[in-house]
OpenMM code with the backbone's topology and positions (N, CA, C; nanometers):
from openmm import Vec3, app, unit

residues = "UNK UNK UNK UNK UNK UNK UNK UNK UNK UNK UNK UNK UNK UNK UNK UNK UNK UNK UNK UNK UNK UNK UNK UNK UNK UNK UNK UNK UNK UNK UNK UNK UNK UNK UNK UNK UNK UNK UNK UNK UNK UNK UNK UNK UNK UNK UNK UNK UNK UNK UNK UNK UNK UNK UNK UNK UNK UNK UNK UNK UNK UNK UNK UNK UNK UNK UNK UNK UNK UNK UNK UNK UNK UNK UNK UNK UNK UNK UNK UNK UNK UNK UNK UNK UNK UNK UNK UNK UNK UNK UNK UNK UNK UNK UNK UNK UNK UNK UNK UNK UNK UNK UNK UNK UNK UNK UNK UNK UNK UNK UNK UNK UNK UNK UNK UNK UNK UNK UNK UNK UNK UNK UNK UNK UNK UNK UNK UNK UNK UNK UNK UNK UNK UNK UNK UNK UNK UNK UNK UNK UNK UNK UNK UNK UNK UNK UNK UNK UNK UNK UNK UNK UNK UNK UNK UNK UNK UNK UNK UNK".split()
positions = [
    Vec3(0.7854, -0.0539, 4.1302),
    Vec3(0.6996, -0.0444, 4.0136),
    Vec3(0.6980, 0.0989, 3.9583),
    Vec3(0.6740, 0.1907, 4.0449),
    Vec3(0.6900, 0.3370, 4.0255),
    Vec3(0.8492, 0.3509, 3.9381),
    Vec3(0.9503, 0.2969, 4.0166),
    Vec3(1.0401, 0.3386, 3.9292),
    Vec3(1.0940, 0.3019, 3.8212),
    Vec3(1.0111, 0.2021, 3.7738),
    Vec3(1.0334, 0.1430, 3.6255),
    Vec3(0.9383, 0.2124, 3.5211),
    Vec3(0.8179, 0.2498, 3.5718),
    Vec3(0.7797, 0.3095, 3.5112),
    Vec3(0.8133, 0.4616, 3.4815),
    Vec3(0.8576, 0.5105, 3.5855),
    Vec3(0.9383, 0.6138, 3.5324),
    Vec3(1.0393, 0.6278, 3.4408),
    Vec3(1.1453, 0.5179, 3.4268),
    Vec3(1.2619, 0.5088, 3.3451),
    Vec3(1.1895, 0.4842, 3.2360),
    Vec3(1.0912, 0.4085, 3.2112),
    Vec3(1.0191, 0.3591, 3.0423),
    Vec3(0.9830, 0.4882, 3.0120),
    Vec3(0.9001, 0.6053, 3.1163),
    Vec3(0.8832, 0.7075, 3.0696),
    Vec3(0.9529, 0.8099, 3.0404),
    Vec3(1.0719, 0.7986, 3.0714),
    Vec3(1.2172, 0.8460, 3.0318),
    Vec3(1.2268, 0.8571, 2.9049),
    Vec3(1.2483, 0.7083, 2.8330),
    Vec3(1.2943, 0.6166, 2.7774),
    Vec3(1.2156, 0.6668, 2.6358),
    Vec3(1.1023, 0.6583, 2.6828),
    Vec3(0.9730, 0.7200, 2.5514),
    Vec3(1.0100, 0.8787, 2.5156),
    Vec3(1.0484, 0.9635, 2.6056),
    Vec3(1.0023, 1.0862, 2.6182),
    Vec3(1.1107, 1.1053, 2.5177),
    Vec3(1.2770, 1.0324, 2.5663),
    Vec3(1.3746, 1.0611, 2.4790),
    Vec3(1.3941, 1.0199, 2.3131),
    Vec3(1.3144, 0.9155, 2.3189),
    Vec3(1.3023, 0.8773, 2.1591),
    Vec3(1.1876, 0.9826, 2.0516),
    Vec3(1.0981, 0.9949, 2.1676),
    Vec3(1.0069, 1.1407, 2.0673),
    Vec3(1.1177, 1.2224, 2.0584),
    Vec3(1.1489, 1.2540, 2.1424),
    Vec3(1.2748, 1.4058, 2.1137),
    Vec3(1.4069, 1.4051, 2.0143),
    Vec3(1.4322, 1.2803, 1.9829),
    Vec3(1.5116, 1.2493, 1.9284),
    Vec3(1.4921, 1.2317, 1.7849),
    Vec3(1.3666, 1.2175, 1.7376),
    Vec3(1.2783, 1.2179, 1.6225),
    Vec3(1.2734, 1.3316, 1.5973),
    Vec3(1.1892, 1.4245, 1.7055),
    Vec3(1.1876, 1.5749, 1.6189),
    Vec3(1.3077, 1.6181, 1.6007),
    Vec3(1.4365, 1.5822, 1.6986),
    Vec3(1.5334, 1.6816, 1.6636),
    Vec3(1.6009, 1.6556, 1.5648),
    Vec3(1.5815, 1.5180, 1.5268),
    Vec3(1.5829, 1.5107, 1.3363),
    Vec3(1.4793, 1.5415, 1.2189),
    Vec3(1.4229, 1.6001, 1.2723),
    Vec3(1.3307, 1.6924, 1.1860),
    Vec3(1.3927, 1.7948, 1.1103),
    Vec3(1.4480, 1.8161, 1.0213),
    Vec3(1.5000, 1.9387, 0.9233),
    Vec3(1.4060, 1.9926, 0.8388),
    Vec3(1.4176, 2.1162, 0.7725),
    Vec3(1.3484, 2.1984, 0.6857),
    Vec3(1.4443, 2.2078, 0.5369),
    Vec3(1.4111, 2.1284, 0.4707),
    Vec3(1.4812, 2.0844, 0.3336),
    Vec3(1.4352, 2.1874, 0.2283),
    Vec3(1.5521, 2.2340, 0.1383),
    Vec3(1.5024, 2.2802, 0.0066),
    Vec3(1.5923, 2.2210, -0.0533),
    Vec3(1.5202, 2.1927, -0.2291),
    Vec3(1.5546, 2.1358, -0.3673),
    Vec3(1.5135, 2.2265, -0.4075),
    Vec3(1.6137, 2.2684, -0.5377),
    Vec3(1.6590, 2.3654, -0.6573),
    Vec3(1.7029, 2.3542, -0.7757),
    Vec3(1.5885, 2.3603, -0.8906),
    Vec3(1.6667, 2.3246, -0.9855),
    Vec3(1.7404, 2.3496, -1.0587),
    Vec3(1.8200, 2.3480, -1.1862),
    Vec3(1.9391, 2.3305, -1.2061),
    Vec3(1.9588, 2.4718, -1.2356),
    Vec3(1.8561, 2.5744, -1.2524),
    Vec3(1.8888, 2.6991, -1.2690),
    Vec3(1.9193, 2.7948, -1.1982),
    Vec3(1.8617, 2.7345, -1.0568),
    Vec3(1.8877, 2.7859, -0.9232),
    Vec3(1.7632, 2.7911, -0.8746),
    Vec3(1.6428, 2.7699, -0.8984),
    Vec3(1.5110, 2.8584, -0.8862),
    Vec3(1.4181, 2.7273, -0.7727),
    Vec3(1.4246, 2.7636, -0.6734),
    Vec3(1.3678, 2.6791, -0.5515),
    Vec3(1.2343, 2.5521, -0.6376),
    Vec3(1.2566, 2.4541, -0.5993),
    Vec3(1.1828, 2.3550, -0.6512),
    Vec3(1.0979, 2.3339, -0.5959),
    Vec3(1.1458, 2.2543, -0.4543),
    Vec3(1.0440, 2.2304, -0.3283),
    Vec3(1.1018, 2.2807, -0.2015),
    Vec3(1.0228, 2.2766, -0.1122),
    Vec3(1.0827, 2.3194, 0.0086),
    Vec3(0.9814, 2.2288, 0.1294),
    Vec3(1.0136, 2.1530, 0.1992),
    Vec3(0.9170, 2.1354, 0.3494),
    Vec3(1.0136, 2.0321, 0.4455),
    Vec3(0.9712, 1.9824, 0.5236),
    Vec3(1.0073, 1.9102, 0.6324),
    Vec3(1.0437, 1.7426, 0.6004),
    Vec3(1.1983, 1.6806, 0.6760),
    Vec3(1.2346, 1.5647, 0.6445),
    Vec3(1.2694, 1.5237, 0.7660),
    Vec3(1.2759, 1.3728, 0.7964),
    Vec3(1.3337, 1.3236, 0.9195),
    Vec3(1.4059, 1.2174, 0.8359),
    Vec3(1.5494, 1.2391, 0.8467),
    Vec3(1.6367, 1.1724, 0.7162),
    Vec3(1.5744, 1.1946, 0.5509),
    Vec3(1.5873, 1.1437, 0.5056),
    Vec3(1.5212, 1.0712, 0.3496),
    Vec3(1.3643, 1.1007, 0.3714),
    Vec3(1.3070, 1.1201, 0.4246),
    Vec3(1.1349, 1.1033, 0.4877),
    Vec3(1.1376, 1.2112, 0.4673),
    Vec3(0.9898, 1.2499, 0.3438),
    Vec3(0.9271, 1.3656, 0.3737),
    Vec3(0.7931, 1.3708, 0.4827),
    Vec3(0.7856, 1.4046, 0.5401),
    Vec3(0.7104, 1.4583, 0.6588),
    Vec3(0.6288, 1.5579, 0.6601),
    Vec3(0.5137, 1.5906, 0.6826),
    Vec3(0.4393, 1.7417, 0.7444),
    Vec3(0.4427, 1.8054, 0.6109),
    Vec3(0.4028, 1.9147, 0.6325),
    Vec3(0.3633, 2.0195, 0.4864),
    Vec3(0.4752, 2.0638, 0.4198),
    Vec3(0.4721, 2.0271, 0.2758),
    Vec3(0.5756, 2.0173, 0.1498),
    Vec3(0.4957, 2.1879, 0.0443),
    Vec3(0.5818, 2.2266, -0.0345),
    Vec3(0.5757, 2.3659, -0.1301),
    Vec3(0.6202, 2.3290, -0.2044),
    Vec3(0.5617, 2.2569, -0.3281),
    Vec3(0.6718, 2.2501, -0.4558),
    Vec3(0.6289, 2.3750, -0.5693),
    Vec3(0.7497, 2.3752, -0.6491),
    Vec3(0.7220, 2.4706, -0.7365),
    Vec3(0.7069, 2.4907, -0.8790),
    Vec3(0.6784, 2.5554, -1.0201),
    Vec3(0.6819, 2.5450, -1.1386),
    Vec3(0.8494, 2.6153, -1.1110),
    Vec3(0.8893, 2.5499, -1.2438),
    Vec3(1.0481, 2.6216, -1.2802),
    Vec3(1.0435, 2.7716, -1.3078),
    Vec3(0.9574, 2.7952, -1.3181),
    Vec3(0.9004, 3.0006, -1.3536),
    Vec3(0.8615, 3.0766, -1.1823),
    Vec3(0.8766, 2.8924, -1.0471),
    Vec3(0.9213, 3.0185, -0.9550),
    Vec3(0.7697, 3.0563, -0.9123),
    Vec3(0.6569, 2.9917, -0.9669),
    Vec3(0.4984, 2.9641, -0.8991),
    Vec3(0.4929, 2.8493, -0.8142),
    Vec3(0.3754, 2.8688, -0.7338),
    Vec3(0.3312, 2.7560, -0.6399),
    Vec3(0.2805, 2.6562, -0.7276),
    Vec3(0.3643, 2.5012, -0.7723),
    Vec3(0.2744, 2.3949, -0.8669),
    Vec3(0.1444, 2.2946, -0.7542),
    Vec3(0.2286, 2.2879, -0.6477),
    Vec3(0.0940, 2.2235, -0.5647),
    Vec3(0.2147, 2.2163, -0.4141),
    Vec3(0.0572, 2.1584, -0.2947),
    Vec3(0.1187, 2.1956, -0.2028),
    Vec3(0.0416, 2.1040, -0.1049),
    Vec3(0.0947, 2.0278, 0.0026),
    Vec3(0.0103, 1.9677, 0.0947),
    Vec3(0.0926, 1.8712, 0.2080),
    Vec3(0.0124, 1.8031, 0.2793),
    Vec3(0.1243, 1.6966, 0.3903),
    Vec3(0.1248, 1.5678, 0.3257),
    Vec3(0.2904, 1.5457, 0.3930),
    Vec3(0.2965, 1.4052, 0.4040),
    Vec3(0.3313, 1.3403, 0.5235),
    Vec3(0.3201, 1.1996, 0.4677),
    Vec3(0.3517, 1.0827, 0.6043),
    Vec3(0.3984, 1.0202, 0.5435),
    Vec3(0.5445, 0.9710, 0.6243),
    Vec3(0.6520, 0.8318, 0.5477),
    Vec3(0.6312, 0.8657, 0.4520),
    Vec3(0.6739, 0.9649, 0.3535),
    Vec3(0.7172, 0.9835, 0.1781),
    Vec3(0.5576, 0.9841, 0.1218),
    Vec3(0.4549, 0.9909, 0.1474),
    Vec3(0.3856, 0.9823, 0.1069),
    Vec3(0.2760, 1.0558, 0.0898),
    Vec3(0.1623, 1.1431, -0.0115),
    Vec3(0.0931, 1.2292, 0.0503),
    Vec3(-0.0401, 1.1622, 0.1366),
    Vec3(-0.0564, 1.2793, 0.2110),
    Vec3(-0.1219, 1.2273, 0.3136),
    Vec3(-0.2124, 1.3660, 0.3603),
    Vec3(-0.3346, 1.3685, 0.3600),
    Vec3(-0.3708, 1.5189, 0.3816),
    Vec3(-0.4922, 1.5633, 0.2606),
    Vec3(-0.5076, 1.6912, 0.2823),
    Vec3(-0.5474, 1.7939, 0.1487),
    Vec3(-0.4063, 1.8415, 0.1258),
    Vec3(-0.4425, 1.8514, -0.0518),
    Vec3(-0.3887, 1.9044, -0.1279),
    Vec3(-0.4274, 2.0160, -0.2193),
    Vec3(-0.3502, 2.1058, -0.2585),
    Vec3(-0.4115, 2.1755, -0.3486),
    Vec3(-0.3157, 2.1651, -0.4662),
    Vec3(-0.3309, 2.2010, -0.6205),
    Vec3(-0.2655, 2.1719, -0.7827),
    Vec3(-0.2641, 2.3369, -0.8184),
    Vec3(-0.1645, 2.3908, -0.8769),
    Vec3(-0.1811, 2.5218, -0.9366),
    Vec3(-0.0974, 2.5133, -1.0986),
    Vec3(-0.1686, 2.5782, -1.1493),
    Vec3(-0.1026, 2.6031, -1.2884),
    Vec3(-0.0054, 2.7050, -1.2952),
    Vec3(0.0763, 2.6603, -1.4214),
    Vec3(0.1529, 2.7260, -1.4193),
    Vec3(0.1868, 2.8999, -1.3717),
    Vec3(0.0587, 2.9571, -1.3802),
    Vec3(0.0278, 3.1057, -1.3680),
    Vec3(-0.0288, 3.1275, -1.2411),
    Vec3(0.0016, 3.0185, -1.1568),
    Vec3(-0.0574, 3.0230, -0.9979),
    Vec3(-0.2405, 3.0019, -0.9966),
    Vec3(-0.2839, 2.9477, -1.0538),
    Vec3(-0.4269, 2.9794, -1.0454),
    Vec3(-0.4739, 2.8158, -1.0089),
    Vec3(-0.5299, 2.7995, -0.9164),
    Vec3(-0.5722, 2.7424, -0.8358),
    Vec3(-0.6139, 2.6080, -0.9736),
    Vec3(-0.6222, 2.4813, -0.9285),
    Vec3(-0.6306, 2.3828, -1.0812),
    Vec3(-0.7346, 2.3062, -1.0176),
    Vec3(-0.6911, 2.2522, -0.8631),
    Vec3(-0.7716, 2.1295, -0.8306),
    Vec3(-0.7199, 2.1122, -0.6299),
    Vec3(-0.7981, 2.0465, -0.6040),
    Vec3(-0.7823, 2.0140, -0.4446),
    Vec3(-0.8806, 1.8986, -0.4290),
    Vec3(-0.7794, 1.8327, -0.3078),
    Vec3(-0.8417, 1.7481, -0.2485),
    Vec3(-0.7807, 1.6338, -0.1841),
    Vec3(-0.8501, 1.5160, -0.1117),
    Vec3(-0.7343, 1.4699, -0.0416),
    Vec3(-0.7013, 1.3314, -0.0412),
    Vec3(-0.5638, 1.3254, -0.0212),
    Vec3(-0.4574, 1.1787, -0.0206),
    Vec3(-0.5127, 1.1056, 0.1540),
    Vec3(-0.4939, 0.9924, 0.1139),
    Vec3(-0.4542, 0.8666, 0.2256),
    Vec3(-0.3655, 0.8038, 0.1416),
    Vec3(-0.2683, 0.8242, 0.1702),
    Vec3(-0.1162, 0.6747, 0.2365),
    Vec3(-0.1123, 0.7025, 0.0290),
    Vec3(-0.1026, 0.8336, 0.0081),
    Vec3(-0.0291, 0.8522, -0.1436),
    Vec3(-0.1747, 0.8468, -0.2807),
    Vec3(-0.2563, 0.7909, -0.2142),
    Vec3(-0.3961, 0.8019, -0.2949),
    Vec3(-0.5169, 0.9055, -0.3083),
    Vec3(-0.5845, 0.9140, -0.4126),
    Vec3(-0.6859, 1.0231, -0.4122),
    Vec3(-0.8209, 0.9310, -0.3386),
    Vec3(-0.8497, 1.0200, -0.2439),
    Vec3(-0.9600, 0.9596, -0.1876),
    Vec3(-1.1059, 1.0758, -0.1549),
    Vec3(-1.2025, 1.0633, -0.0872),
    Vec3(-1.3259, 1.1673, -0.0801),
    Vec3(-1.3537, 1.2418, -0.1868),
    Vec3(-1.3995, 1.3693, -0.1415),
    Vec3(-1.4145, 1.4734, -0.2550),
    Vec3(-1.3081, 1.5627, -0.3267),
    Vec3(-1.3121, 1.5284, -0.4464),
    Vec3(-1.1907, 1.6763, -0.5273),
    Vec3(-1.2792, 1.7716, -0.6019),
    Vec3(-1.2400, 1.8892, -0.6252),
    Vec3(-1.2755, 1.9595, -0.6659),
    Vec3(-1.2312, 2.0573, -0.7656),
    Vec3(-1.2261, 2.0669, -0.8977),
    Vec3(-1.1596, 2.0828, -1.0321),
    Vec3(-1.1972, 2.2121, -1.0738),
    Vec3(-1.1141, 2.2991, -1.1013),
    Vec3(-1.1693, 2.4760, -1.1177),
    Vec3(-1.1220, 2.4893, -1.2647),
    Vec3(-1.1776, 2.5991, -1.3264),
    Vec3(-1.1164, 2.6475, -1.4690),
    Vec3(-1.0292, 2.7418, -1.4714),
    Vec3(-1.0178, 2.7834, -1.5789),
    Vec3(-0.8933, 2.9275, -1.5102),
    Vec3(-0.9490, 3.0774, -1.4714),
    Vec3(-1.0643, 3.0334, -1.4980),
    Vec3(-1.1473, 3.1686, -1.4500),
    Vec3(-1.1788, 3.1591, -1.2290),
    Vec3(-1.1113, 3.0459, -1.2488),
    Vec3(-1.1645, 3.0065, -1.0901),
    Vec3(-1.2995, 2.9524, -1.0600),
    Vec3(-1.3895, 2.9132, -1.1363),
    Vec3(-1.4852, 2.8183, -1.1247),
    Vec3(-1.5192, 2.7385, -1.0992),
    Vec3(-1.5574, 2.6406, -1.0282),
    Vec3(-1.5687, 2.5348, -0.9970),
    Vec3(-1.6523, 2.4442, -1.1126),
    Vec3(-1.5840, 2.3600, -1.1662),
    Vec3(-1.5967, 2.2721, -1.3040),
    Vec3(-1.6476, 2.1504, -1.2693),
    Vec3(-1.6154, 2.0746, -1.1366),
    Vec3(-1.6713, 1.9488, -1.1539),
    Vec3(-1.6294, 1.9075, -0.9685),
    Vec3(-1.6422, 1.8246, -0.9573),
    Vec3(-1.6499, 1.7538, -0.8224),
    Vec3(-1.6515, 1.5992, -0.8316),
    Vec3(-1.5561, 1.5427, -0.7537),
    Vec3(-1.5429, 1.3844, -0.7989),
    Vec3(-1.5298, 1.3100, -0.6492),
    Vec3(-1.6012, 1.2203, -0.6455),
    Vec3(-1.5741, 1.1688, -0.5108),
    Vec3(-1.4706, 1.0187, -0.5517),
    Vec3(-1.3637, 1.0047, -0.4601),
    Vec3(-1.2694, 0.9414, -0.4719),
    Vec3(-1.2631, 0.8183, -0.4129),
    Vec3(-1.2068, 0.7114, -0.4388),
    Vec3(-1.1865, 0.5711, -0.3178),
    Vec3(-1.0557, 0.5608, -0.3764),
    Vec3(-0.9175, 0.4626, -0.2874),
    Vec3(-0.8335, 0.4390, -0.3377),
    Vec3(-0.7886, 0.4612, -0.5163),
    Vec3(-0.7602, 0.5859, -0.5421),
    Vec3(-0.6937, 0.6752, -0.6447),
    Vec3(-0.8279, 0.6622, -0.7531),
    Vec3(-0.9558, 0.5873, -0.7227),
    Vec3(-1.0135, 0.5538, -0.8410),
    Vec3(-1.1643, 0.6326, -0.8304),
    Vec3(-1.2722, 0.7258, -0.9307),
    Vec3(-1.4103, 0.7458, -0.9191),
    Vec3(-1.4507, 0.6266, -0.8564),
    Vec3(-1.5313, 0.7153, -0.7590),
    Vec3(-1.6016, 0.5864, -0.6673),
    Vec3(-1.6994, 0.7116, -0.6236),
    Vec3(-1.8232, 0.6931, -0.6423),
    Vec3(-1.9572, 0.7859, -0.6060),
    Vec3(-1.9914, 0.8641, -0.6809),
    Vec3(-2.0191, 0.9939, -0.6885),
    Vec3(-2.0513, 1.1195, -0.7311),
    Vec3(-2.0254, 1.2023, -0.8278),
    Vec3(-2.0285, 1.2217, -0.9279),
    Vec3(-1.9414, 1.3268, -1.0124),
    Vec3(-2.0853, 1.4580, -1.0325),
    Vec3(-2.0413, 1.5625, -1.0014),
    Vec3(-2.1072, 1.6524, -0.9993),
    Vec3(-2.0490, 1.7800, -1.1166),
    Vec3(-2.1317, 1.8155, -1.1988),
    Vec3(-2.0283, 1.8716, -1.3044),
    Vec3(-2.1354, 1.9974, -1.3481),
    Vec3(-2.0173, 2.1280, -1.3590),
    Vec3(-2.1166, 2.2542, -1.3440),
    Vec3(-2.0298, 2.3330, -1.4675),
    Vec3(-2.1687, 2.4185, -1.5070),
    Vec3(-2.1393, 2.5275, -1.5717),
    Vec3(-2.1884, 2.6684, -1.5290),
    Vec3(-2.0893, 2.7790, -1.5565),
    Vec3(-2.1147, 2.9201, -1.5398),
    Vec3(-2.1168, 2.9023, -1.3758),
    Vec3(-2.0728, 2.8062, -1.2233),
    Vec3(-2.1147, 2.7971, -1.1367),
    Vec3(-2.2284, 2.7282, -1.0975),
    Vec3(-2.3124, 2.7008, -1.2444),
    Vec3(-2.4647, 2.6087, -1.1709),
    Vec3(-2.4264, 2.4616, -1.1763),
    Vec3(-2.4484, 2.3551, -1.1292),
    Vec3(-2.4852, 2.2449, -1.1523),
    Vec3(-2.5810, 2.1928, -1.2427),
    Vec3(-2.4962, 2.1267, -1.3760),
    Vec3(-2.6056, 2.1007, -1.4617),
    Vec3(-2.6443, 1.9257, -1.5098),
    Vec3(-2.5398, 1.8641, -1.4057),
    Vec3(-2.5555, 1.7004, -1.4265),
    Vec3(-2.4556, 1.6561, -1.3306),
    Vec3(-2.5547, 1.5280, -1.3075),
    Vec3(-2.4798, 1.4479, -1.2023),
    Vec3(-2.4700, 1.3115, -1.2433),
    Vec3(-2.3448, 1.2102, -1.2225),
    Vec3(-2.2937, 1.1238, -1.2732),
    Vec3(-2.2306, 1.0526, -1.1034),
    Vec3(-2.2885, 0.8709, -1.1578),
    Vec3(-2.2430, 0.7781, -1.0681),
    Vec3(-2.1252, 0.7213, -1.1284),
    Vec3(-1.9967, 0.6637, -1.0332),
    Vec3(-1.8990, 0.5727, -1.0677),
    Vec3(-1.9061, 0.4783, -0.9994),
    Vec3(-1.8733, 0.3487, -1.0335),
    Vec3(-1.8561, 0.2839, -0.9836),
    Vec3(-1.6971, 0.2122, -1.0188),
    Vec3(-1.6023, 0.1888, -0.9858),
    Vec3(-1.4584, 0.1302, -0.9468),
    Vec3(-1.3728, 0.2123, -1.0988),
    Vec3(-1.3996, 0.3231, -1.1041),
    Vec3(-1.3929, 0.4399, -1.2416),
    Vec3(-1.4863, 0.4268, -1.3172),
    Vec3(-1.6002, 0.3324, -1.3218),
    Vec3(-1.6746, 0.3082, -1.4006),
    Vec3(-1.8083, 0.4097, -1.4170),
    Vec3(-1.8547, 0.5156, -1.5207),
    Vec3(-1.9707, 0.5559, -1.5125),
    Vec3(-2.0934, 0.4882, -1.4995),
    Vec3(-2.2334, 0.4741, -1.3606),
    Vec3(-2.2743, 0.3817, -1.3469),
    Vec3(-2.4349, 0.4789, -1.3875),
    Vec3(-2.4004, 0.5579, -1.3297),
    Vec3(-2.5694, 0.6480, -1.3962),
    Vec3(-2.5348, 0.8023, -1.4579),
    Vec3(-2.6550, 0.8623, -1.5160),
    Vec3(-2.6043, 0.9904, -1.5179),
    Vec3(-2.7291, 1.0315, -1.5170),
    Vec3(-2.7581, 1.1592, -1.4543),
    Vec3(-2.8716, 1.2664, -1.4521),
    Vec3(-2.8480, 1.4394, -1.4850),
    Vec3(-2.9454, 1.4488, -1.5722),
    Vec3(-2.9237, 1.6034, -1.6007),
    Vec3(-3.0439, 1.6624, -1.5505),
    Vec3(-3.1493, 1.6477, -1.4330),
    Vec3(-3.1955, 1.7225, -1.3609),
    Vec3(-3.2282, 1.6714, -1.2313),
    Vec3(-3.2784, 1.7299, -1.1295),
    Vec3(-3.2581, 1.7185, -0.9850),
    Vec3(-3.3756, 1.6183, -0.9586),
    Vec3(-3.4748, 1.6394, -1.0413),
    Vec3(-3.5843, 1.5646, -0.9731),
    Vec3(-3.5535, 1.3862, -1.0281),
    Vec3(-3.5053, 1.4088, -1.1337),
    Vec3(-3.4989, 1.2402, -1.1856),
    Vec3(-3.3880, 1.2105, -1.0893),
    Vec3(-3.2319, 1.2756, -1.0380),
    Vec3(-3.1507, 1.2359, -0.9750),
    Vec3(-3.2095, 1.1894, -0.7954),
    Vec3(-3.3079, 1.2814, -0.7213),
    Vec3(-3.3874, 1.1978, -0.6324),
    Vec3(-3.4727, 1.1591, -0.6974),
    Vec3(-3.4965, 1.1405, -0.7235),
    Vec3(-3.5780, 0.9770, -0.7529),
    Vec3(-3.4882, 0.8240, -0.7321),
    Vec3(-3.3992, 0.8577, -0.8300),
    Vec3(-3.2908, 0.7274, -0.8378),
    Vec3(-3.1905, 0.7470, -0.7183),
    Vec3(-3.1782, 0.8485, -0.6611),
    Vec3(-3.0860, 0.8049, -0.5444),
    Vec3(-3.1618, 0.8756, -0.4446),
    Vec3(-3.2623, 0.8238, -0.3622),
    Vec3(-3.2826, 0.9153, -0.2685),
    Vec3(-3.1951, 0.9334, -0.1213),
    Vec3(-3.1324, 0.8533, -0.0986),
    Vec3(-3.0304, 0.8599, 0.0031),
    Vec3(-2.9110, 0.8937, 0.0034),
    Vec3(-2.8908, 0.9449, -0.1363),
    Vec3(-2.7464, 1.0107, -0.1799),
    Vec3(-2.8074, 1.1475, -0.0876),
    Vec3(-2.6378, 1.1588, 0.0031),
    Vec3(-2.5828, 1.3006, 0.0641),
    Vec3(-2.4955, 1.3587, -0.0469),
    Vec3(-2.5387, 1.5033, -0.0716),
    Vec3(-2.4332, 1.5493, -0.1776),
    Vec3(-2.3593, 1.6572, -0.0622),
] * unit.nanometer
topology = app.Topology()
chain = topology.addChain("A")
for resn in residues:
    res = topology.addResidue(resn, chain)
    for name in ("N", "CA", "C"):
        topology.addAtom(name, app.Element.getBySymbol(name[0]), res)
């Protein structure tokens, strides 16, 4: 019994190893020469943390995947590198909280996510303050409040 289980544990140990050691570090370039993307493949499969780029040679966004897909936090940059938006994928979808900046670096709004669609919260600020809060329901706007005390009232069990 011992020694079958040893050979299965063989058997396992060599197929993980055989996976990573097809693990490569891929770059794409586009046609001008100027690095596109760069991160990790096991064949055709993008895998683990990806760098893509604007054609001017900035960071356009950046985050993990699983089986081709994003998977993770992400972050969005504009063309001039300045931070756009973050937040995070399951299995290629926007899901939880994102968070949307201006180009001053501000934080503009906050959206809570379910499969790629508003689902909860929209929290939306100016100058840095919070000046209204907005329900979705399946993208749908379902309430909206522009001060704190009417917003508990109507949701008192909302966690922000």
């Amino acid at each position: 019994m011992i020694y079958k289980l040893c050979i299965l544990l063989f058997f396992v140990s060599f197929s993980e190893n055989q996976t990573i050691s097809n693990k490569e570090y891929h770059y794409e370039y586009y046609t001008n020469g100027t690095l596109k993307a760069e991160g990790w493949k096991i064949g055709e499969t993008k895998v683990d943390f990806w760098h893509f780029y604007h054609d001017n040679g900035n960071i356009s966004h950046e985050g993990h995947f699983k089986n081709n897909k994003k998977d993770g936090y992400w972050y969005f940059y504009s063309t001039k590198g300045k931070l756009l938006k973050e937040g995070h994928f399951i299995n290629n979808k926007a899901e939880k909280w994102w968070i949307f900046y201006d180009i001053a670096a501000q934080i503009t709004r906050k959206y809570q996510y379910k499969n790629n669609k508003k689902e909860g919260y929209c929290l939306l600020y100016k100058n840095n303050k919070l000046f209204k809060a907005e329900r979705y329901i399946n993208n749908q706007k379902t309430g909206e409040w522009t001060d704190i005390f009417s917003f508990k009232r109507d949701n008192p069990n909302a966690s922000l």
